[in-house]
matplotlib code that plots the C-alpha trace (Angstrom):
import matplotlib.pyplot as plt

x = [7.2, 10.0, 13.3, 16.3, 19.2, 22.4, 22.2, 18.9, 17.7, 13.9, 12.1, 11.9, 11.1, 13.0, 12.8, 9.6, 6.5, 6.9, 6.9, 5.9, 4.0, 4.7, 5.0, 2.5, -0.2, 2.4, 3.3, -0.3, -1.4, 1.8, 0.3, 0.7, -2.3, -5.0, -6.8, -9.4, -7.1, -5.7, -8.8, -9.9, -6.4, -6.4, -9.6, -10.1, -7.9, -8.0, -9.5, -5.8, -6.0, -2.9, -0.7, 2.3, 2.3, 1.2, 4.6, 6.6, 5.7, 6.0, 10.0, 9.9, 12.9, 13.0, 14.0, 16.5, 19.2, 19.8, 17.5, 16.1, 13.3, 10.0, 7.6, 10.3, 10.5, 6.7, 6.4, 8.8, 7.0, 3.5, 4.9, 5.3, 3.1, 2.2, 1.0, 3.3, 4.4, 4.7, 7.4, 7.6, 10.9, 10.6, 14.0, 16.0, 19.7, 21.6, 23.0, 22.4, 19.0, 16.1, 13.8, 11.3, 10.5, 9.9, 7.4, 6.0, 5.4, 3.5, 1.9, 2.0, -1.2, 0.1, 3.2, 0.6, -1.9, 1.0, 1.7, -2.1, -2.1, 1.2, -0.7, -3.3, -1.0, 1.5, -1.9, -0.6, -2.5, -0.3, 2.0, 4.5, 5.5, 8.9, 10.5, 13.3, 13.0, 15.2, 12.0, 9.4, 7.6, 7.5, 6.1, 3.5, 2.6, 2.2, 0.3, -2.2, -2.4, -3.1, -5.9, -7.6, -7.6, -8.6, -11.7, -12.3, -12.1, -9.9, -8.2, -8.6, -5.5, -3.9, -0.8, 1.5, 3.9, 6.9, 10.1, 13.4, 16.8, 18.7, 21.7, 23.4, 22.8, 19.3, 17.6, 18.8, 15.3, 17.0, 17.7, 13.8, 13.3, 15.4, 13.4, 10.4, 10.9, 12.4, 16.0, 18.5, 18.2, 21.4, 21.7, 21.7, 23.6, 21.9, 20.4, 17.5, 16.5, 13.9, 11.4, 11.9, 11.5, 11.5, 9.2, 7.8, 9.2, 6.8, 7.6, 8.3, 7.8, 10.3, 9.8, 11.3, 8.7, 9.1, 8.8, 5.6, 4.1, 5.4, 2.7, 0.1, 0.6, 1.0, -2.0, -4.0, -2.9, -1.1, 1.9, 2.5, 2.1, 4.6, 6.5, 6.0, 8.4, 12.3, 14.3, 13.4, 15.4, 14.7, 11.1, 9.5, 10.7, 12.9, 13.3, 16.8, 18.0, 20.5, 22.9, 26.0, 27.3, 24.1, 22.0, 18.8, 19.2, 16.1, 14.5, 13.1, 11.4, 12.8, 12.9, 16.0, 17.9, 18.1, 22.5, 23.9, 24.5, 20.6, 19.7, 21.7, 20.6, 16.9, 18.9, 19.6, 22.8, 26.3, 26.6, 30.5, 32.2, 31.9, 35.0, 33.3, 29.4, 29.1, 26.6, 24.4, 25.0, 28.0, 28.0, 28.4, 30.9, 32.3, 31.7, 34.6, 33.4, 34.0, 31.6, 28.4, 27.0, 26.6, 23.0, 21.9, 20.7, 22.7, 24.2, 25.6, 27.4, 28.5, 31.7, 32.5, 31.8, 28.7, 25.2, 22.4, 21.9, 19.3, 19.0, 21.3, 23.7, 26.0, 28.3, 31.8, 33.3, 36.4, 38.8, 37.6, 39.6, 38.0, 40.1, 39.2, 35.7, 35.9, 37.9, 35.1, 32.4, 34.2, 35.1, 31.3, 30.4, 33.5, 32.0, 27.5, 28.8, 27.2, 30.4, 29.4, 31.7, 35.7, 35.1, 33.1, 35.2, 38.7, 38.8, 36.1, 38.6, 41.9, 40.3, 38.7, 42.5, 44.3, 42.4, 42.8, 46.1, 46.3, 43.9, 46.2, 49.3, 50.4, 50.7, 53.6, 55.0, 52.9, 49.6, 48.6, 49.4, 47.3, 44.3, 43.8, 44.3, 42.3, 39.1, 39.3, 39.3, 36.0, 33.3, 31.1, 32.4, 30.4, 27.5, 25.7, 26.5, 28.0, 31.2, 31.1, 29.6, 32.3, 34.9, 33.3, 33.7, 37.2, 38.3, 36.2, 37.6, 41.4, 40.9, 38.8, 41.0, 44.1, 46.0, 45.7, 46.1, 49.6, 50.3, 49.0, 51.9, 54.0, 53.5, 52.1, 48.2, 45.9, 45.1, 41.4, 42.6, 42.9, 39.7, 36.2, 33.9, 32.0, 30.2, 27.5, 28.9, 27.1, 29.4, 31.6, 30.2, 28.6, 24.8, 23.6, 21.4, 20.0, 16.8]
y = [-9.8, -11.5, -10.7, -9.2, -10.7, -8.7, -6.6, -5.4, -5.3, -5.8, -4.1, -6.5, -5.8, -7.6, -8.0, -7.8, -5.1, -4.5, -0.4, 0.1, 2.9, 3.3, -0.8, -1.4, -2.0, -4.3, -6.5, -7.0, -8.3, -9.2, -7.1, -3.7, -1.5, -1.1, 2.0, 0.1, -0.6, 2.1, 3.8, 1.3, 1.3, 5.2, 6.4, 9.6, 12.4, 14.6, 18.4, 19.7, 23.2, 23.9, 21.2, 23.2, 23.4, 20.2, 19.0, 22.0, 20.6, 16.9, 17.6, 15.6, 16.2, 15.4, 11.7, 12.4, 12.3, 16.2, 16.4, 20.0, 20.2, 19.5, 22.2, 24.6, 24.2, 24.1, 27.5, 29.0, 27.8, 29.2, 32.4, 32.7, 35.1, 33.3, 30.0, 27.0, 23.8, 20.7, 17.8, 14.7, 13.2, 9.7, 9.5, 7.5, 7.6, 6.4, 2.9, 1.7, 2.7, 1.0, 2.8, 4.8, 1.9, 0.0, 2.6, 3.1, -0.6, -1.4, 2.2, 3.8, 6.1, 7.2, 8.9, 10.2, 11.7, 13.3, 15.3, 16.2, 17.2, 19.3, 20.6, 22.1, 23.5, 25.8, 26.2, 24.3, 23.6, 20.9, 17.9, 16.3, 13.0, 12.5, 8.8, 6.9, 6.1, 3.0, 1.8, 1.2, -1.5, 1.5, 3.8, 1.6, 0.7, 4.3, 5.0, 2.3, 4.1, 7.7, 5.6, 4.5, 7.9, 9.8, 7.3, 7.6, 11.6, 11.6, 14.3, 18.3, 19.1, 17.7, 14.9, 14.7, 11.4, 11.9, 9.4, 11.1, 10.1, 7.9, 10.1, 10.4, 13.7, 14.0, 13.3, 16.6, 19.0, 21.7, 19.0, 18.0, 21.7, 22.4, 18.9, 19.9, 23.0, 21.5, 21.5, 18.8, 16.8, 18.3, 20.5, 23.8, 26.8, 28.6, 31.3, 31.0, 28.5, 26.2, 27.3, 30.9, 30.1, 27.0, 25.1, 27.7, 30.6, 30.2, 28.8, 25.0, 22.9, 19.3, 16.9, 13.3, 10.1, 8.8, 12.8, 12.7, 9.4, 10.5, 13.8, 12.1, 10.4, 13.0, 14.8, 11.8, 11.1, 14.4, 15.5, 13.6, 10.5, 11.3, 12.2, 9.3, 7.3, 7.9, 10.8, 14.3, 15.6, 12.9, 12.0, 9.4, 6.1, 5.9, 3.4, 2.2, -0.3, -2.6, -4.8, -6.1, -8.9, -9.1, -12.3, -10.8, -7.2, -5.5, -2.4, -2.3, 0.6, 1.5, 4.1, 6.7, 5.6, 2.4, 1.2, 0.0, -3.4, -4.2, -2.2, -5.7, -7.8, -7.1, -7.8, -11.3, -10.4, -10.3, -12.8, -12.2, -10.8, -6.5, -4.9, -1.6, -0.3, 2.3, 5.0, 7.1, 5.7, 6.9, 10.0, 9.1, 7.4, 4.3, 4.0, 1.2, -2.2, -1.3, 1.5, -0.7, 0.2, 3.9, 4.7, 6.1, 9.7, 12.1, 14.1, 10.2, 9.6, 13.0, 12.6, 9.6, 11.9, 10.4, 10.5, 8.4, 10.1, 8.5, 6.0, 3.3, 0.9, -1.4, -4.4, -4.7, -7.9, -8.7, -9.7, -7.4, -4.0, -0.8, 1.2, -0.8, -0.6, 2.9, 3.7, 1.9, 4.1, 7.3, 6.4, 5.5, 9.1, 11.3, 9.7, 10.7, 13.8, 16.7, 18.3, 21.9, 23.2, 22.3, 20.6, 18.0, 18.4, 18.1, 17.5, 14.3, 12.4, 13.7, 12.3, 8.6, 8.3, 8.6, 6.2, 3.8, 4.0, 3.6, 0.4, -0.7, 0.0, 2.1, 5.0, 7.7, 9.4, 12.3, 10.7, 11.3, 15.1, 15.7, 13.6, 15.7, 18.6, 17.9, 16.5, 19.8, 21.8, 20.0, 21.1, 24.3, 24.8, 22.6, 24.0, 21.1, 19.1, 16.2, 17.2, 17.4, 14.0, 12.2, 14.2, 13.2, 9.8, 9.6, 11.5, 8.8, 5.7, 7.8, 7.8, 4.4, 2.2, 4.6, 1.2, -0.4, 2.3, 2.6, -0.8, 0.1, 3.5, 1.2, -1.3, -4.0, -4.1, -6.1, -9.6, -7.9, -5.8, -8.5, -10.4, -9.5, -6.8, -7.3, -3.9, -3.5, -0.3, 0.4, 0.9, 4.1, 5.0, 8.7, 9.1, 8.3, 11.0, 14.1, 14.3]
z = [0.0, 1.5, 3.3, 0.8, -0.1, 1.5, -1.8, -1.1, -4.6, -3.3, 0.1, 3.2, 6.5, 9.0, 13.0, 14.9, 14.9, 18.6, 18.6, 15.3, 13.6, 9.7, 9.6, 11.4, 9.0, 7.6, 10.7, 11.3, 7.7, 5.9, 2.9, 1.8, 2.4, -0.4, 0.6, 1.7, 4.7, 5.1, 5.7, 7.8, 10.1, 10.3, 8.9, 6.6, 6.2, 10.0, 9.5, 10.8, 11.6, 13.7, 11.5, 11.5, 15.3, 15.9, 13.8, 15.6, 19.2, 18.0, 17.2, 13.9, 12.1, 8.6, 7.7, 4.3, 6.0, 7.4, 10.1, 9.5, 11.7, 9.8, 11.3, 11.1, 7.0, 6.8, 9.0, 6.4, 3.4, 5.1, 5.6, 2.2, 0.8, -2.7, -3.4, -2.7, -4.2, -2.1, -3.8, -2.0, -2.7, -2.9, -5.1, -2.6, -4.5, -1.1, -2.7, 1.0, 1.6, 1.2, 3.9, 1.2, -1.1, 1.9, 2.9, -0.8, -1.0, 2.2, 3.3, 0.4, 1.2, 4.5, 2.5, 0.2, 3.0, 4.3, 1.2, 1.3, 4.9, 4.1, 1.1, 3.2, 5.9, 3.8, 1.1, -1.8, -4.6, -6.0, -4.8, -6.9, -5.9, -7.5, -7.2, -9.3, -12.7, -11.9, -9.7, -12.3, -10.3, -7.5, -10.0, -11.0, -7.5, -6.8, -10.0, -8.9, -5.6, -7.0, -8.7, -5.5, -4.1, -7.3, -7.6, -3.9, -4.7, -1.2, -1.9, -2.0, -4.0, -7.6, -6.9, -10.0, -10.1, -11.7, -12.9, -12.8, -13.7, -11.1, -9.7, -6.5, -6.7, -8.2, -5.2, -3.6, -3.3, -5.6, -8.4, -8.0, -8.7, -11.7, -13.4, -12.8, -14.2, -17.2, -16.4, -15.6, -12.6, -11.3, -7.7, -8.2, -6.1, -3.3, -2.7, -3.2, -1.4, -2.6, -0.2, -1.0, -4.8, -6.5, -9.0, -10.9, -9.2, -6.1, -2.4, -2.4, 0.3, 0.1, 2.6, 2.1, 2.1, 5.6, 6.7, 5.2, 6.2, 9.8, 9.6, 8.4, 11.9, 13.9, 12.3, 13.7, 17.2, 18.1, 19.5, 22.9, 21.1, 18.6, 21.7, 23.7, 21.6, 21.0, 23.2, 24.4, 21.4, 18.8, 19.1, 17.2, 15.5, 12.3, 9.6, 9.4, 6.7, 7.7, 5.0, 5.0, 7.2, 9.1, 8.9, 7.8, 5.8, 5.2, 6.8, 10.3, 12.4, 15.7, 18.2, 18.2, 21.4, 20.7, 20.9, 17.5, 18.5, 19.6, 16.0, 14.6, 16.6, 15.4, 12.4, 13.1, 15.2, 13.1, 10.2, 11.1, 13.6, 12.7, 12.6, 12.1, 10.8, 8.1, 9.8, 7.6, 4.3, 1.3, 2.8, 6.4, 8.6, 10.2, 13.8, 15.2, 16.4, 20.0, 20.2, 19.1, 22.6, 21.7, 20.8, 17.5, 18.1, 16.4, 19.7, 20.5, 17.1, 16.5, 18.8, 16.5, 13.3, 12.4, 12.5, 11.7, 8.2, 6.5, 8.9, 6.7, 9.2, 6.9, 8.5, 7.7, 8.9, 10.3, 7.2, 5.1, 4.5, 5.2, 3.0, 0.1, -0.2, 1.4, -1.8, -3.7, -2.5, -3.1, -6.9, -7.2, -5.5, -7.4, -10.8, -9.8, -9.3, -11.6, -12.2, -11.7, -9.1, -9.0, -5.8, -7.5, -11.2, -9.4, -5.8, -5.9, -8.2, -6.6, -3.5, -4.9, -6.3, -3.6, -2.2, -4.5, -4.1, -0.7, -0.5, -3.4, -1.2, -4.0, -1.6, -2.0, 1.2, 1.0, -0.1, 4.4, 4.2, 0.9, 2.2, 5.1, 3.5, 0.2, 2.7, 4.5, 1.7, 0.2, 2.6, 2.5, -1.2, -3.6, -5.1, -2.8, 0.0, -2.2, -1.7, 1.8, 2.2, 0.6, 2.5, 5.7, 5.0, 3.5, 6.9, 8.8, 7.4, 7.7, 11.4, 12.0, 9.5, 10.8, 12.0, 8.0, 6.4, 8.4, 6.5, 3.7, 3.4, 4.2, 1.0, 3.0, 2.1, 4.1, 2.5, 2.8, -0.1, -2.2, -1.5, -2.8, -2.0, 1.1, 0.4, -2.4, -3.9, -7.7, -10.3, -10.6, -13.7, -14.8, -14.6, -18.1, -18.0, -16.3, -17.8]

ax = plt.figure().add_subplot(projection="3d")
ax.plot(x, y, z, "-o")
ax.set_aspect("equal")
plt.show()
């Protein structure tokens, strides 16, 4: 397995092992784990009576992107009195992420025992394990894993691997729902919520892959060592995926705290001078070249309107235009919509144009006045947060790129406009299907 290209069409793991806890396995060997060595780095599954307090007083929060504290959402799902579903949501649609396949590829049964351990806490008698059917190398790896453990009869519950359609959107838990119950791989509106009732009517408990693979760590060395890494109010370490105009892209583990700038410098430093880093993936924001010092916790990046998201940190270099391959990723995100709600149907598109036209410097006078007011109405009106991400980053890139896009009203576009994408962005085409 070898380093990506700044395209990360393949996993890497870059930087060192110093600190780490998911990788480590992989740092030590330079192989993914058989479950041979898996057992033998961590040993059997842990009898884990008092899981859900042991994850409450660890402080993990979950690892897709949100942040909703992990024993929190298991206590809920436990308190449920009929029997509940565990999905692990490997689906990974963040175009900038890379973190989970990673994960699959080189720990792939610490992901898996901490869907079993999970399983046994909220008492589940099934886990889905639902990854991307654009990933069929990933499926098959996982399929040969599921093998080990079924011949090693590891496991006290039934795992179920599933392929779904690759969507933006179809990695959200209540579009993992509505497929496994047959339906289209599409979000649906809330109430209720998935833990309340979802696959099958009963209590479902989603946790993404990294969440998982961080439990099954916790279940094994406990609390205060979970704790003794990271801040008081973001414990742990993260996996953080790193492209753009960085020297070596790939996916490296690190402790929350940590400032931006060291984060690329385990990176191999700045291919080219930054100009400004998109945080948290299509759905994030851009935090400005000169605050690279602050550290990546989400009470640190919130003043800047972002957030460590999914833990995705992309380059843009000087010379390149912000607005333009801002407007690139919100014409890729208006067209993955599922179209269900006018937010998505009308706002998405009325958004991703006028942002074309203003990376184009085709801007009219009033093209300011209806961005801010079309990117407020967006959030907290979608019948999932899709909308709200793309609004959050089309306000971002407004107030972080405010200087170009000032040239850009004015009919003078940056020559970055003209020059090629620095920015893998997929193309802005519909899902071809949802199920």
């Amino acid at each position: 397995m070898t380093r990506p290209v700044p395209a990360l069409p393949s996993p890497g793991v870059t930087a060192s092992g110093s600190g780490a806890r998911l990788l480590a396995g992989w740092y030590a060997t330079g192989r993914p784990d058989a479950l041979v060595d898996h057992l033998r780095r961590h040993g059997p599954l842990p009898a884990q009576p008092s899981l859900v307090e042991a994850v409450e007083a660890a402080g993990l929060t979950g690892r897709g992107g949100a942040g909703f504290p992990a024993g929190r959402k298991l206590r809920s799902v436990a308190a449920r009195a009929r029997r509940v579903v565990v999905v692990a949501n490997a689906m990974e649609s963040e175009p900038a992420s890379r973190k989970d396949a990673v994960l699959l590829a080189v720990a792939p049964h610490l992901v898996l025992d901490g869907a079993v351990l999970a399983a046994g806490a909220v008492d589940a008698d099934v886990v889905h394990v639902c990854v991307s059917r654009a990933r069929p190398a990933q499926f098959r790896r996982l399929e040969a894993a599921l093998g080990e453990r079924r011949r090693a009869r590891l496991d006290p519950v039934r795992l179920r691997l599933h392929a779904l359609p690759h969507a933006y959107v179809s990695s959200e838990s209540t579009s993992l729902v509505r497929w496994l119950d047959g339906g289209p791989a599409r979000p649906r509106g809330t109430p209720p919520r998935s833990h309340e009732r979802g696959v099958g009517r009963r209590p479902t408990l989603v946790h993404n892959a990294e969440t998982l693979a961080h439990v099954a760590l916790i279940a094994r060395h406990g609390p205060a060592w979970f704790r003794s890494a990271g801040t008081g109010e973001e414990p742990g370490t993260v996996l953080v995926t790193v492209s753009g105009a960085v020297a070596a892209p790939g996916v490296l583990e690190s402790a929350p705290g940590m400032p931006v700038a060291l984060l690329l410098d385990r990176a191999g430093g700045a291919a080219r001078a930054p100009q400004a880093v998109l945080l948290g993936g299509f759905a994030g924001g851009w935090l400005p070249a000169s605050a690279l010092d602050t550290p990546f916790t989400r009470r640190d990046l919130a003043p800047w309107g972002a957030s460590p998201g999914a833990g995705v940190l992309v380059v843009l270099p000087e010379g390149a235009c912000g607005l333009a391959e801002t407007a690139r990723m919100l014409a890729y995100l208006a067209a993955q919509s599922a179209r269900q709600c006018g937010p998505c149907r009308l706002g998405l598109p009325a958004v991703a144009g006028d942002f074309a036209a203003l990376a184009a410097g085709r801007a009219d006078p009033e093209l300011p006045a209806r961005l801010h007011r079309r990117t407020a109405l967006l959030p907290d009106r979608g019948a999932c947060r899709h909308p709200d991400g793309a609004a959050r980053l089309a306000a971002s890139a407004l107030r972080t790129f405010a200087d170009d896009a000032g040239r850009h009203l004015a009919g003078f576009p940056c020559a970055g406009a003209r020059r090629p994408a620095t920015t893998a962005v997929p193309p802005a085409v519909p899902p071809e299907t949802w199920r």
